[in-house]
N, C-alpha and C positions, 0 to 999 in steps of 0.2 A: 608477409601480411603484418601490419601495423598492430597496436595492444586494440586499439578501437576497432576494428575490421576483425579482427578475432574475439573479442565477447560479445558482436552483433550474430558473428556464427555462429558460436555456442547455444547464444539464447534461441537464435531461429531453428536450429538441430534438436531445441530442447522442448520447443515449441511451448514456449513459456507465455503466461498471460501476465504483467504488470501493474500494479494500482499505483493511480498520483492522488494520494489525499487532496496536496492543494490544488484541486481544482480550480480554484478562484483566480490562479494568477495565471496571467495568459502565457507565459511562457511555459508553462505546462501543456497545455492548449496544445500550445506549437509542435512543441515538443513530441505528443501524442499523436498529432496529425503526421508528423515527419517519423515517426514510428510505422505507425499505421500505412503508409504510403511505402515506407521500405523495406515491409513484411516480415521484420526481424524477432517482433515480438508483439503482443497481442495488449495493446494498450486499454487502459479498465480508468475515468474519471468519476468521481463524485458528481452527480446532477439527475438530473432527467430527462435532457434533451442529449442526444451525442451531438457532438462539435460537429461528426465527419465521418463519412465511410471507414470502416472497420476498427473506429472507435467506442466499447461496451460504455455504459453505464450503470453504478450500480444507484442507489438512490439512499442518500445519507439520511433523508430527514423520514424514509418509511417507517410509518409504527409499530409493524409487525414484524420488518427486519430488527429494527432498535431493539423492540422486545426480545427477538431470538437471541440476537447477541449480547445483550444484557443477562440474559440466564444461563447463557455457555460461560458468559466473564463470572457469575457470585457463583457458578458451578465447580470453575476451576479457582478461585478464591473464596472459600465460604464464609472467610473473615471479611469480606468486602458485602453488605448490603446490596440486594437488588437494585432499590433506589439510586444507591453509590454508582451502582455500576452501569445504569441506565444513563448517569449524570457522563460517567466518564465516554460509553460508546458513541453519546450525541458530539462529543470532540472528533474531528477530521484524521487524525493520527490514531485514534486508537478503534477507530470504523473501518476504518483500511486497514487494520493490524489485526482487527476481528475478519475479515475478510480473508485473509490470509490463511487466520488457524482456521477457517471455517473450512479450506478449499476451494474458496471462489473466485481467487488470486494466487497464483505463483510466488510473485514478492510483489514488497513495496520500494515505490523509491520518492525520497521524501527530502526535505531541507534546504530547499530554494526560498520558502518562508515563514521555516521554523528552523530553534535552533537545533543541535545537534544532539544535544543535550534532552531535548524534548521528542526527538527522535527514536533517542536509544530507548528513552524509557517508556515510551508506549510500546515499541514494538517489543522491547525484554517483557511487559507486561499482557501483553497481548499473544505472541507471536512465543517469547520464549526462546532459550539458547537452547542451539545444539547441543546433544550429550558431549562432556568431555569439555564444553565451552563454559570457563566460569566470569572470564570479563569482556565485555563486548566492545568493539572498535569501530571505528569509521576511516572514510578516506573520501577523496573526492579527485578526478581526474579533470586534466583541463587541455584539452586538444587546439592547439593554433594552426 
């Protein structure tokens, strides 16, 4: 079994649900629909409308979600303003990374239209290292 054939098992054995912050860019879309079609993992976009059978949506721009996750983020940072933090959860990276620590999402996978950098640091800020993890890393696989 290939490295790719073997983490679509894993995820489906784990029955893990996925968020794409960028929803905006259709290769996400795709992406999620070719998910969702090969039942590996349970694909979660930013919007209101699903794209496609067995793709969730959660709804970035709700007031009352914003609110809840705005009070979980100056909760878990009391040095961070509610205001602050209400600014920061209305960002696509760190709504999907509230998501996350919320339990609404399994993980995120992010950086098709941000940089990597901007990545880390929402989900270190949102999401948070494993115990025993003090510098976080990236990588990215490219299957021909």
């Amino acid at each position: 079994m290939d490295l790719i054939a073997n983490f679509k098992e894993q995820a489906r054995a784990a029955d893990v649900s996925v968020i794409f912050p960028e929803s905006d860019d259709q290769r996400l879309v795709d992406a999620a629909r070719q998910i969702a079609s090969e039942g590996w993992a349970r694909p979660i976009l930013l919007g209101t409308e699903s794209p496609g059978e067995g793709i969730a949506v959660l709804d970035h721009k709700d007031a009352g979600k914003l609110e809840t996750y705005a009070a979980s983020y100056h909760q878990a940072r009391e040095n961070v303003s509610e205001k602050i933090a209400l600014r920061l959860v209305k960002k696509p990276l760190f709504f999907a990374g509230m998501a996350v620590a919320a339990g609404e999402a399994d993980c995120m996978v992010a950086g098709a239209a941000n940089t990597t950098a901007n990545v880390i640091m929402a989900a270190s800020l949102t999401i948070g290292l494993a115990e025993g993890i003090s510098i976080p890393s990236s990588f990215f696989l490219m299957d021909f």
